[in-house]
FIKOLZA-1660 file (N, C-alpha, C; in steps of 0.1 Angstrom, whole numbers, plus 5000, padded with zeros to 4 digits):
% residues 84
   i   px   py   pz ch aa at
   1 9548 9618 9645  A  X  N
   1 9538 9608 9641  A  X CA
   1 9546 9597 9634  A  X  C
   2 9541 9584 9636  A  X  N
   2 9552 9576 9632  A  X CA
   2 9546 9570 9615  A  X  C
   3 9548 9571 9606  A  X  N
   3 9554 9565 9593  A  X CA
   3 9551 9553 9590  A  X  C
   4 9538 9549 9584  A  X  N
   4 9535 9537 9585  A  X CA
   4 9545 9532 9565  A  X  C
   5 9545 9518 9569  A  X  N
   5 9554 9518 9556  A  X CA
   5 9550 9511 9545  A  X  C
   6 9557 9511 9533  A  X  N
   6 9549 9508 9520  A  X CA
   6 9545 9489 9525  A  X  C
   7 9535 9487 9515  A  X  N
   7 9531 9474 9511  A  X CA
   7 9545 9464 9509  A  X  C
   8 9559 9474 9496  A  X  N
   8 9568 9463 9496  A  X CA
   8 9571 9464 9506  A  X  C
   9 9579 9475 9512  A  X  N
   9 9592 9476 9523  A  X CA
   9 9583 9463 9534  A  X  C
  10 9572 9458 9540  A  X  N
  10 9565 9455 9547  A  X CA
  10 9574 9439 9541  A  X  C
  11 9570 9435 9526  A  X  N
  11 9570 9426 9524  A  X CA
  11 9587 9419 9523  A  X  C
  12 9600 9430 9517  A  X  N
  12 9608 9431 9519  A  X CA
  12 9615 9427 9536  A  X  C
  13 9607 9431 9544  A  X  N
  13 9613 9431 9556  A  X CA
  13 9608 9416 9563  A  X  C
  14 9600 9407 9557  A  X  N
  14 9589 9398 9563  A  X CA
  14 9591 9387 9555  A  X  C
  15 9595 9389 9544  A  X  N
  15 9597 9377 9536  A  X CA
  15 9597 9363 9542  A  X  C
  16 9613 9363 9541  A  X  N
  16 9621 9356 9544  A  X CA
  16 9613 9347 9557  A  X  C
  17 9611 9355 9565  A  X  N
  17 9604 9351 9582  A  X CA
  17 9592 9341 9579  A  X  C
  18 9583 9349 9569  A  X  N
  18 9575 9341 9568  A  X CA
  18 9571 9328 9558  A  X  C
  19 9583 9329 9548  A  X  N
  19 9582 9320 9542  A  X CA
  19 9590 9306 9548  A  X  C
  20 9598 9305 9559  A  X  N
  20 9603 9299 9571  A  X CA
  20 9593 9295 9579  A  X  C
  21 9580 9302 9584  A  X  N
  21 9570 9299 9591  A  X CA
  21 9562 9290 9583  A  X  C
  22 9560 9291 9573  A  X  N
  22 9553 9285 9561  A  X CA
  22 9553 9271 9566  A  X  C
  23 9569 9269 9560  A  X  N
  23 9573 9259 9554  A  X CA
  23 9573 9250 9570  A  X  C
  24 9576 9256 9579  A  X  N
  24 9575 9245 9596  A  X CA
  24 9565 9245 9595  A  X  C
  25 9550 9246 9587  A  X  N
  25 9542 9240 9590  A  X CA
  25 9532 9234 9579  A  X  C
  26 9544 9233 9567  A  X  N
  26 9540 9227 9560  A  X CA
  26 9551 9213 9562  A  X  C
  27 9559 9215 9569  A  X  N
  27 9566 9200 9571  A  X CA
  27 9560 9193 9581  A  X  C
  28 9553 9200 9599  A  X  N
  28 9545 9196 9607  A  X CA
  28 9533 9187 9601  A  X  C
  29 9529 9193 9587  A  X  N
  29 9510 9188 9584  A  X CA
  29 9521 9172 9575  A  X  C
  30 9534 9176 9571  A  X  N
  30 9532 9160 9566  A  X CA
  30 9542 9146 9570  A  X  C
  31 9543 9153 9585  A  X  N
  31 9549 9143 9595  A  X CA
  31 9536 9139 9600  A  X  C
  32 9525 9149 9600  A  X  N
  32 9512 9141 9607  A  X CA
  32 9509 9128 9597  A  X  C
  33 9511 9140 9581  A  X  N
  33 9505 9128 9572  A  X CA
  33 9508 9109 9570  A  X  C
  34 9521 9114 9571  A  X  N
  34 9533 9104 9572  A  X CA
  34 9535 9094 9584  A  X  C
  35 9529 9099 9597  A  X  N
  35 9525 9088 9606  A  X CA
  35 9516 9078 9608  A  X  C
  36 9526 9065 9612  A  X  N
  36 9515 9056 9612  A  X CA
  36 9499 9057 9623  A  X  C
  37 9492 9047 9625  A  X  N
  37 9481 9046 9629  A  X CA
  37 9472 9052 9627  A  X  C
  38 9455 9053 9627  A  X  N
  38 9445 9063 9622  A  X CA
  38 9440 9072 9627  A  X  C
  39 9436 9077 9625  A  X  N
  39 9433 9095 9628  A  X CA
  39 9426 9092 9645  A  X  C
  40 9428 9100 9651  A  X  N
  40 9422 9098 9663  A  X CA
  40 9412 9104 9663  A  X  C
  41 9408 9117 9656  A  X  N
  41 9398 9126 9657  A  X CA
  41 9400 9139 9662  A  X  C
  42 9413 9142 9666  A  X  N
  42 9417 9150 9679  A  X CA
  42 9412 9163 9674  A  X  C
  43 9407 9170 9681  A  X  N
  43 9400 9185 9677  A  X CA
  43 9413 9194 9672  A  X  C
  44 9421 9188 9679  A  X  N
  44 9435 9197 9673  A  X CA
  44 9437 9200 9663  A  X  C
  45 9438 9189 9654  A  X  N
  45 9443 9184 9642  A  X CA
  45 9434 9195 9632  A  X  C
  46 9418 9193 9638  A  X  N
  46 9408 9203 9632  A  X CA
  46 9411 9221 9633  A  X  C
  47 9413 9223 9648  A  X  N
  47 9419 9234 9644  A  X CA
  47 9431 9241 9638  A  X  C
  48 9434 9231 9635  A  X  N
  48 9452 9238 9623  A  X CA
  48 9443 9237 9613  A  X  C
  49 9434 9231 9607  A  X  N
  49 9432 9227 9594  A  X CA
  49 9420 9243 9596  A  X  C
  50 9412 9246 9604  A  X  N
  50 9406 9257 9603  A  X CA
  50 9414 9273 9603  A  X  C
  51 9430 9267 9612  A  X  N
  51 9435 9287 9611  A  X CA
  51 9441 9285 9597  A  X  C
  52 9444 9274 9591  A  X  N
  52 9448 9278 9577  A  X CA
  52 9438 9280 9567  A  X  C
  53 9425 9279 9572  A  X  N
  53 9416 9284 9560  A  X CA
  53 9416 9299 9562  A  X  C
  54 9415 9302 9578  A  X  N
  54 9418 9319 9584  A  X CA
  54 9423 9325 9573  A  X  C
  55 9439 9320 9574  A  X  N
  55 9450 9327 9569  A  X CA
  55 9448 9332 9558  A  X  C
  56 9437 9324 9550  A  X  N
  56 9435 9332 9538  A  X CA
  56 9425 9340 9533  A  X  C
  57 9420 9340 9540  A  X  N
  57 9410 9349 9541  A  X CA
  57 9416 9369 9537  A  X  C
  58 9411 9373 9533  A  X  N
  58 9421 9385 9527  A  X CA
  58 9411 9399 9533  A  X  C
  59 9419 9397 9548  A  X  N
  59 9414 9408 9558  A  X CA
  59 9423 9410 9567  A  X  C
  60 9426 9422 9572  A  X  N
  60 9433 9427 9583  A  X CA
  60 9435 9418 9593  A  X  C
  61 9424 9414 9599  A  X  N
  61 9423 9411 9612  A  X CA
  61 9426 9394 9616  A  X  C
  62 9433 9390 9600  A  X  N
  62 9436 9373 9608  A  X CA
  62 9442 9371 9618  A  X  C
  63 9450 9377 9623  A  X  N
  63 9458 9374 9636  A  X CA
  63 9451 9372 9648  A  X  C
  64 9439 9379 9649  A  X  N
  64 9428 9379 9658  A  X CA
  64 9419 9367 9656  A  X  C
  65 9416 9364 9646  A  X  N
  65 9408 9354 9649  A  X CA
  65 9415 9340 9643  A  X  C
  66 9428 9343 9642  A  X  N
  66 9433 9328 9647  A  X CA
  66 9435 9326 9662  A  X  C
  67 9444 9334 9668  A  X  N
  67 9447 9334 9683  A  X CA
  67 9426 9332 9689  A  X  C
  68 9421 9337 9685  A  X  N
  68 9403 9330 9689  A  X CA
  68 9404 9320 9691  A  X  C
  69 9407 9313 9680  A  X  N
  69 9405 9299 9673  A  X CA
  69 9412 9290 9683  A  X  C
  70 9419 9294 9689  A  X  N
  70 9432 9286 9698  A  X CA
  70 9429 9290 9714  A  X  C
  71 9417 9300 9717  A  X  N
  71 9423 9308 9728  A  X CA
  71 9408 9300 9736  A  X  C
  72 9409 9296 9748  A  X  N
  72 9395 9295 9754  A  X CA
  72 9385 9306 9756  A  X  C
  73 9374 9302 9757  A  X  N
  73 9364 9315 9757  A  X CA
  73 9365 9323 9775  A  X  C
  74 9361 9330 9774  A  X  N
  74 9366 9336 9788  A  X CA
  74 9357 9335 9799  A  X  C
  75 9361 9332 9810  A  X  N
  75 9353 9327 9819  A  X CA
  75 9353 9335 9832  A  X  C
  76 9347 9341 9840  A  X  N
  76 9341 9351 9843  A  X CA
  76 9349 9346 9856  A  X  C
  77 9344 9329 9860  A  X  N
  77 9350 9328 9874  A  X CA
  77 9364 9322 9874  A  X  C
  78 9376 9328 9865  A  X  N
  78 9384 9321 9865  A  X CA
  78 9389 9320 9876  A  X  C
  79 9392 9336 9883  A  X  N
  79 9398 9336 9900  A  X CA
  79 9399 9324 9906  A  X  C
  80 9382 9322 9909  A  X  N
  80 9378 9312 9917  A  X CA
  80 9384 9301 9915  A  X  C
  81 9380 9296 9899  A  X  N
  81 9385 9286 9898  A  X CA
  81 9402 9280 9895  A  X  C
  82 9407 9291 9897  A  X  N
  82 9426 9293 9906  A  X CA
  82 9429 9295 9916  A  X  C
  83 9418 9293 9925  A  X  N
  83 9423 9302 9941  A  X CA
  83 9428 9314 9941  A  X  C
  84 9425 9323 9934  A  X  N
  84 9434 9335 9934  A  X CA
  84 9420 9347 9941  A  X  C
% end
């Protein structure tokens, strides 16, 4: 059976990675800031600004309902509508 591992070793092993992830998208949110012309409205922009409320949210399962957040809803006739 496999060994699930402490809270540090988890955090030890992740650090670094994620504090690297962080920061690409804390420099992304202020290249947006930082660009000229006015907000277009783009839903996009709204969803980053909603997986980072996700993220903090203090539950298991953020990874899941960020990938949600980003993923289209599923559609029954996709086949079809691929020719497949």
């Amino acid at each position: 059976m496999a060994q699930t591992r402490t809270k540090q070793e988890v955090l030890e092993a992740d650090f670094l990675a994620l504090r690297a992830k962080i920061l690409e998208v804390a420099a992304g949110l202020d290249r947006f800031d930082r660009a000229n012309g006015e907000w277009p409205g783009d839903p996009r922009r709204n969803r980053l600004d909603e997986a980072i409320r996700l993220l903090l949210i203090d539950e298991p399962e953020r990874a899941e309902h960020v990938q949600l957040l980003f993923s289209r809803a599923y559609d029954e006739g996709w086949r079809d509508k691929l020719g497949l």
